[in-house]
C-alpha positions in Angstrom: 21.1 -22.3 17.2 22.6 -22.0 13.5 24.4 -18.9 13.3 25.6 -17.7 9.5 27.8 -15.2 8.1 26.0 -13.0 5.5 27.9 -9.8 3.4 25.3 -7.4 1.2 27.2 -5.5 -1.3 26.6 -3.7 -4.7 28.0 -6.7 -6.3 25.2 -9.0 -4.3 22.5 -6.1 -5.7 24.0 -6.8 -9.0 23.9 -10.3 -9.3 20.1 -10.5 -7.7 19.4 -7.9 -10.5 20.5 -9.6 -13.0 19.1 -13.1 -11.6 15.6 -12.1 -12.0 16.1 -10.2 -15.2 16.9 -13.4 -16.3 14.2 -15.6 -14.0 17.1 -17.4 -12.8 14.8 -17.8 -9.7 17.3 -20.9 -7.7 20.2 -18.6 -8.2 18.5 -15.9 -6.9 16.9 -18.1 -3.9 20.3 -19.3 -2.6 21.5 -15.4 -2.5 18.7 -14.0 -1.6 17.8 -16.0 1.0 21.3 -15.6 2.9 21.0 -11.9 3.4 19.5 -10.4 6.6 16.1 -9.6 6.5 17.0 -5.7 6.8 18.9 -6.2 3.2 16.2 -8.6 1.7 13.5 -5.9 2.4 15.9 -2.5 1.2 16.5 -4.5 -2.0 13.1 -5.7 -2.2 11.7 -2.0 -2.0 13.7 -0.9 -4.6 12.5 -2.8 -7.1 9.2 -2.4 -9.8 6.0 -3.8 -9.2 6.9 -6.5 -12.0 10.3 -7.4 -10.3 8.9 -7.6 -7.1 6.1 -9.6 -8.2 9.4 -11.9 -9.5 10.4 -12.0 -5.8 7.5 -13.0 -4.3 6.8 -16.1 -6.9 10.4 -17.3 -6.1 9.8 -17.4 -2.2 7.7 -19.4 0.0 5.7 -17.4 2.7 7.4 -18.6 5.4 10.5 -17.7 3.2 9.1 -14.0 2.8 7.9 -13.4 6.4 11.1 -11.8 7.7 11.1 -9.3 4.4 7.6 -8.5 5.3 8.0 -7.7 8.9 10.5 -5.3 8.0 8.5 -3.4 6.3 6.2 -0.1 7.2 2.7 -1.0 7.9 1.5 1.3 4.3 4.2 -0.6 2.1 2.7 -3.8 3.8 -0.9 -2.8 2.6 0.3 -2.0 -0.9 2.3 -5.0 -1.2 -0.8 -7.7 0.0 -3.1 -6.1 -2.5 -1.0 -8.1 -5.2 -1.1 -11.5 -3.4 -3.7 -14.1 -3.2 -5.3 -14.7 0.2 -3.7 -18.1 0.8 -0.4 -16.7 0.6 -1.2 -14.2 3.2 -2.7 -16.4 5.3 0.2 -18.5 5.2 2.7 -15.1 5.5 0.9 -14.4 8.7 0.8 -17.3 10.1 5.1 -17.3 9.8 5.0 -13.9 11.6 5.7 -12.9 14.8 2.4 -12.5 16.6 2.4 -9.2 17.2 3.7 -8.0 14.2 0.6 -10.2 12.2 -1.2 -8.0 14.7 0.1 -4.7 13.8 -0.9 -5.4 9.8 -4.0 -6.9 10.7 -5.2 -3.9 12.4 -4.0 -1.9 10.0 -6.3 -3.1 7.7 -10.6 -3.0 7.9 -11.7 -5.1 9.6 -13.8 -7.6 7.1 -10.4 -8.3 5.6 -9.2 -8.8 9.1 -12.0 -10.9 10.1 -11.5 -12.8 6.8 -7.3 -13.5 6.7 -7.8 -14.4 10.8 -10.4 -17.1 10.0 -8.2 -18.4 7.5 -5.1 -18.6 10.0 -4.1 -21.6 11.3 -5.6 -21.9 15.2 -3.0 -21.7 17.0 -1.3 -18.6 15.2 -4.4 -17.2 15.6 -4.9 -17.1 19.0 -1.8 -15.7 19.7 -2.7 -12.9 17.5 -5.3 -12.0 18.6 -4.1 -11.9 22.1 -2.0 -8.8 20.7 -4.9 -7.4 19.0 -6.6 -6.4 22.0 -4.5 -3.9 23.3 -4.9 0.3 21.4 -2.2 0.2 18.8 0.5 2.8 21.4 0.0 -0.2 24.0 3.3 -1.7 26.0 1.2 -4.7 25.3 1.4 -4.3 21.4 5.3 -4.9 21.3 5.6 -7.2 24.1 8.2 -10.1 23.2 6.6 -13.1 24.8 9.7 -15.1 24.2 11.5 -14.6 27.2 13.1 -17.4 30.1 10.9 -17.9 33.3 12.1 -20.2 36.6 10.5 -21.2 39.4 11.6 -19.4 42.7 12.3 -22.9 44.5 14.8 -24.3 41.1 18.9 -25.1 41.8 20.7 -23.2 39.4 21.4 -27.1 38.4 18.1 -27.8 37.3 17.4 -24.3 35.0 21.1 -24.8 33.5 19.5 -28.6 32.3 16.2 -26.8 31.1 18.1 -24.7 29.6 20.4 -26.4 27.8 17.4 -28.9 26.6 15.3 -26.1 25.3 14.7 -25.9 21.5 13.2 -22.4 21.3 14.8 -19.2 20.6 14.4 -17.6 23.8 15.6 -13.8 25.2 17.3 -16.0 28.4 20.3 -13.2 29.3 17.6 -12.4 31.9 16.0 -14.6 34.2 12.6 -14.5 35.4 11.7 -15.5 38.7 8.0 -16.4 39.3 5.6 -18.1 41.2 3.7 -20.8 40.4 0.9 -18.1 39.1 3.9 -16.6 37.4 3.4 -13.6 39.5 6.8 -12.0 38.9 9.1 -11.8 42.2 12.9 -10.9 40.9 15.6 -11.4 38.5 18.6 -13.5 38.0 21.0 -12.2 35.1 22.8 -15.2 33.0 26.3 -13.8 34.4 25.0 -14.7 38.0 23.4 -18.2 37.2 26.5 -19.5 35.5 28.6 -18.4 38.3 26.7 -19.8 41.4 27.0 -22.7 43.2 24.8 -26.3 41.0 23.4 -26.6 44.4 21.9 -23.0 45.3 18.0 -22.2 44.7 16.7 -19.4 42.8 15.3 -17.6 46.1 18.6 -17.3 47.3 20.2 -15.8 44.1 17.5 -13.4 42.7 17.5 -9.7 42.7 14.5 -8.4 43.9 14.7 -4.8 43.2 13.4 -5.0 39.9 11.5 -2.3 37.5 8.2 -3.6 35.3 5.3 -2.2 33.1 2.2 -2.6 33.0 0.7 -4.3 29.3 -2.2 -1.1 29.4 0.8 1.7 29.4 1.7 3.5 27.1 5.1 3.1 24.8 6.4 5.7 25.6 6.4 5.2 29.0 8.4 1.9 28.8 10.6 4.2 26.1 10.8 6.8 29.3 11.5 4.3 31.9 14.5 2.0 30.2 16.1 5.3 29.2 16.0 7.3 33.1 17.3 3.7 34.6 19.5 2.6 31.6 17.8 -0.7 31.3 18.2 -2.9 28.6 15.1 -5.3 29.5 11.8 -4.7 31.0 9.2 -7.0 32.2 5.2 -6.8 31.2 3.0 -8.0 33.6 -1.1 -7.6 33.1 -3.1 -6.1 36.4 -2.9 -9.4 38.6 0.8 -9.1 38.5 1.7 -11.9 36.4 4.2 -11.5 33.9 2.9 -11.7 30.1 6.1 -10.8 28.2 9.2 -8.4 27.8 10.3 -5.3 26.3 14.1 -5.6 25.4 16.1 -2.2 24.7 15.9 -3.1 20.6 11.9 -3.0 20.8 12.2 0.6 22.0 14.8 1.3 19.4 12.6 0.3 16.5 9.6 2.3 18.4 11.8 5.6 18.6 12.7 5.2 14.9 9.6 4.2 13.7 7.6 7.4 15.7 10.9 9.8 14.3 10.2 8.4 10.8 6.7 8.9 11.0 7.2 12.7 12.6 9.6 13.6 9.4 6.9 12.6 7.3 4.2 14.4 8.5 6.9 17.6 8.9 7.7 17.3 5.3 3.6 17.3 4.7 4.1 13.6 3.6 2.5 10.3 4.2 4.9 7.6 5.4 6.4 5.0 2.7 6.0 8.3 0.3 10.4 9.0 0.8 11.5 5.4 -0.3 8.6 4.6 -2.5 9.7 4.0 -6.4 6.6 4.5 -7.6 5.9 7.6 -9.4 2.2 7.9 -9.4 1.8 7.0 -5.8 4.1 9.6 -4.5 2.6 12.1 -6.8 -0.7 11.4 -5.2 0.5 11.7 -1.9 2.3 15.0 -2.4 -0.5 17.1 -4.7 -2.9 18.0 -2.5 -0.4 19.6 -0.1 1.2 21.3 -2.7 -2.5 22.7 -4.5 -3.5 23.8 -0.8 -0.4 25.7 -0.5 -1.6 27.1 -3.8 -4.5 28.0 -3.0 -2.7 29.9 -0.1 -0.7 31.8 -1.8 -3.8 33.6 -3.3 -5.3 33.9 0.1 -1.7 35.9 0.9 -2.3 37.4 -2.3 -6.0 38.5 -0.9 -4.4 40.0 1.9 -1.9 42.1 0.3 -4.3 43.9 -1.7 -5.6 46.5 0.6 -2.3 47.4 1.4 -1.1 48.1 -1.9 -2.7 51.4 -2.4 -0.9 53.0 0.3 2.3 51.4 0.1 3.1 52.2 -3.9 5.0 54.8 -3.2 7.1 52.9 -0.8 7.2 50.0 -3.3 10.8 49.2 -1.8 9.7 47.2 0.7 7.9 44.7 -1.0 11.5 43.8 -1.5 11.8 42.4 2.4 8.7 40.0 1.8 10.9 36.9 1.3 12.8 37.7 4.4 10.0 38.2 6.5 8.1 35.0 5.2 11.2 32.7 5.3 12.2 33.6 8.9 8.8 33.3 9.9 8.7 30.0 8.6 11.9 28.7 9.5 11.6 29.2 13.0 8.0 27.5 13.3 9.5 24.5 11.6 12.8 24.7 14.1 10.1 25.1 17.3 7.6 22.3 15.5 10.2 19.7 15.3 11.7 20.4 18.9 8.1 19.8 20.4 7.2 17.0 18.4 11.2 15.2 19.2 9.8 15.8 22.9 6.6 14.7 22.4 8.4 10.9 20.7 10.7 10.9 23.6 8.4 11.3 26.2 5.1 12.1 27.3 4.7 15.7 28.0 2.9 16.5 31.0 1.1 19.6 31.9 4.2 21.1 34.1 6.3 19.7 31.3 4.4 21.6 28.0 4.3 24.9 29.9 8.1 24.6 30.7 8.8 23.9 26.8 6.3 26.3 25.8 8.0 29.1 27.9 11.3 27.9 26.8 10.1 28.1 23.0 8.7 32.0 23.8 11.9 33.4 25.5 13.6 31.4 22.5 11.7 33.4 19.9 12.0 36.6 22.0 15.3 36.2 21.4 16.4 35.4 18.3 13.4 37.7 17.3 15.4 40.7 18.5 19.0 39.3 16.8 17.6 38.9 13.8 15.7 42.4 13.3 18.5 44.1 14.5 20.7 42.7 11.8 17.8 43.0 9.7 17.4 46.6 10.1 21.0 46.8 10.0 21.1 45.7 6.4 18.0 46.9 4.8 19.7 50.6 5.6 23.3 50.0 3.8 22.7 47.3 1.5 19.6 48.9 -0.2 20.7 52.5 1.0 17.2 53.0 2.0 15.8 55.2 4.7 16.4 54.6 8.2 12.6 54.1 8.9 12.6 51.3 6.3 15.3 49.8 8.5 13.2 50.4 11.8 9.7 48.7 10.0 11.7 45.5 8.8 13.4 45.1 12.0 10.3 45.7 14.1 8.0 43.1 11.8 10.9 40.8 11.6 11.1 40.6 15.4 7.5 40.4 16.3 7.4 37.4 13.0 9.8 35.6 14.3 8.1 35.5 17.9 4.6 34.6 16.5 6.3 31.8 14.5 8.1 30.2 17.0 5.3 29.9 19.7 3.0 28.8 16.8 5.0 25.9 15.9 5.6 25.2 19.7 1.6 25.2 20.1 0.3 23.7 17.4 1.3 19.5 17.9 0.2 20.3 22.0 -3.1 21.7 20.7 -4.0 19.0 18.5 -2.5 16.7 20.9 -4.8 17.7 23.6 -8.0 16.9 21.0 -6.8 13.1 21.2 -5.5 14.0 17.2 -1.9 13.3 16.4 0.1 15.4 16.9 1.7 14.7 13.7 -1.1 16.5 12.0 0.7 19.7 12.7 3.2 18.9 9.9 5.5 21.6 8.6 3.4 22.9 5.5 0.3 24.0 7.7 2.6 25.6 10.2 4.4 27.7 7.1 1.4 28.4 6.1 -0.2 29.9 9.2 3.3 31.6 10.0 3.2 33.5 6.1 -0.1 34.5 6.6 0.7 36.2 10.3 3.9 37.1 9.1 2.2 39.2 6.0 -0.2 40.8 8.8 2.4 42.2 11.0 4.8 43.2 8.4 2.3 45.1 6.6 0.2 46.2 9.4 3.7 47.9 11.1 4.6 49.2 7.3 1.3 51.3 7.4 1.5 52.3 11.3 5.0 53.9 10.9 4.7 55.0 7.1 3.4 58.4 8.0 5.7 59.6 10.3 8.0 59.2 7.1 7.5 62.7 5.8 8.8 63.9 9.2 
């Protein structure tokens, strides 16, 4: 195994920079091709579409598989639209399987079809072996690299195989099987190298070991590793025989990737849309949220209006709309985003949703009452206003805060239950339900205790 020694700097940035500015394209091989594939792809992404179409010329698709692969699955799909299929037939073919699996499902399926029949066959089979499980699968993001031995094996004979092995190979763990490779224990590296040459694999192995099945879900193997601290798991398909592994860095990138994705979708976003350089596209992406919300605001405006009449001469507390609103909102944003960090984590049963949902409620019930009373507190001496004025922006504040807690607990579990993501229930369309309550309390407890005000 060749090991090197790579540094990524502003002055590497630089000198890339100004290699393809000048379509110095061996210079900027030999440096390029030395960084990790994490640098490669941050450098990469910060480029235009002309510079990166630089990049691409100068590599070989072999060269630009681990760039790829680093990549989100929209970037992916905007990148390929500027390549010819032969280089993407070739780019896929240097992948890791399941990672060629991930884009080509990503993708419809005639140009699926099309860039699999152009693979080579044995790339392709392995593929397509990942293909075939849904997308949140254990199965999807199996590592089938991983170091099997036969249960009858001297520690002798797998430290030979071993050491004549050519393949890059997660071998820290040992596998024990059978010769159906049913899996029956585990023998760590540590414990091989200090046995006896002589002593059989039987006699060594651990047999108290933890798997997954290939059918469940993610976040399961996520859940699992993390109550048993493990830091490899086997796969094995429904006869028992082990297919694969998940390692402890597979459920790291799952975690971050499903976080990413859950920030996007809170901001009202679509992913790619944060680190994207490309004006137009984020534009795209962000407008329609942003006219919807406009639109909203005149539906808020629609249900002001019959309020107005009887409020004019109290026009003071149109003052308090921006408190009322922005509480509102911020606490269905704090109660989305601890749901939906639950929901990534782990999968929520029915025992498990009420319990967060009750814990959300006495939440808002809480900081419902805090807040009103300081409210109330302030609307009195900082705007010297009547002590009734206090009372109604206290009481709506409380009751706003409430509604928009348990509304952004509710929403991702709804939506969830309707086999949608959850992710749907992204910030914007919980602000937006939470104004709209929040303007219906407020105004609805303004002309309940208004009268009493002559009193």
């Amino acid at each position: 195994m060749n090991f090197k020694i790579t540094r990524h700097d502003d002055e590497t940035t630089n000198l890339l920079t100004l290699s393809l500015a000048k379509e110095h394209s061996q210079q900027f091989r030999s440096m390029f091709i030395s960084l990790h594939a994490a640098d490669q792809a941050a450098f990469f992404m910060r480029l235009d579409e002309r510079n990166r179409q630089k990049v691409v010329e100068y590599l070989q698709p072999h060269e630009f598989a681990g760039l790829f692969q680093e990549l989100g699955l929209e970037d992916q799909r905007l990148i390929v639209t500027g390549l010819d299929a032969a280089y993407v037939s070739e780019l896929l073919n240097s992948m890791l399987s399941k990672e060629a699996a991930a884009f080509l499902k990503s993708i419809s399926v005639r140009k699926s079809v099309s860039l699999l029949a152009s693979m080579e066959s044995e790339a392709r089979k392995k593929v397509e072996q990942f293909m075939k499980y849904p997308a949140n699968a254990v199965g999807a993001i199996t590592n089938v690299n991983f170091c099997t031995v036969h249960l009858t094996e001297t520690v002798d004979e797998v430290l030979n195989r071993l050491r004549q092995s050519e393949e890059e190979k997660y071998c820290y763990d040992l596998f024990i099987t059978d010769y159906d490779l049913h899996l029956i224990g585990r023998v760590s590296m540590p414990e091989l190298l200090r046995a006896p040459l002589d002593k059989e694999m039987h006699m060594l192995m651990n047999r108290n070991i933890f798997f997954i099945d290939d059918h469940a879900e993610q976040t399961a193997a996520a859940e699992m590793m993390k109550k048993y601290n493990l830091h490899v798991l086997p796969v094995t398909d429904e006869q028992g025989g082990m297919i694969g592994i998940i390692t402890v860095d597979e459920v790291h990138d799952l975690l971050e990737e499903r976080l990413g994705l859950h920030i996007h979708h809170i901001a009202g976003l679509k992913r790619g849309v944060l680190t994207s350089s490309d004006t137009l596209r984020s534009v795209s992406q962000r407008l329609p949220w942003l006219i919807g919300l406009t639109a909203t605001g005149f539906v808020m405006a629609r249900i002001m209006a019959p309020f107005i009449a009887s409020l004019e001469q109290f026009a003071l507390l149109a003052l308090f709309i921006p408190v009322i609103l922005g509480m509102s909102g911020n606490s269905g944003i704090q109660s989305l985003s601890v749901v939906i960090r639950k929901m990534t984590v782990s999968k929520l049963k029915g025992k498990d949703k009420w319990n967060l949902l009750a814990k959300e409620a006495r939440v808002g019930v809480v900081t419902g009452i805090v807040c009103g009373l300081v409210a109330s507190l302030f609307a009195v001496l900082l705007f010297d206003s009547i002590p009734l004025f206090g009372v109604i922006v206290g009481i709506a504040l409380t009751i706003s805060i409430l509604f928009g807690t348990i509304t952004g607990a509710v929403l991702p579990l709804i939506v969830e239950r309707f086999k949608v993501d959850p992710a749907v229930a992204s910030g914007p369309v919980v602000t937006t339900i939470n104004d709209i309550l929040a303007l219906f309390v407020y105004y609805g407890v303004a002309a309940r205790l208004i009268p009493f005000a002559s009193f």
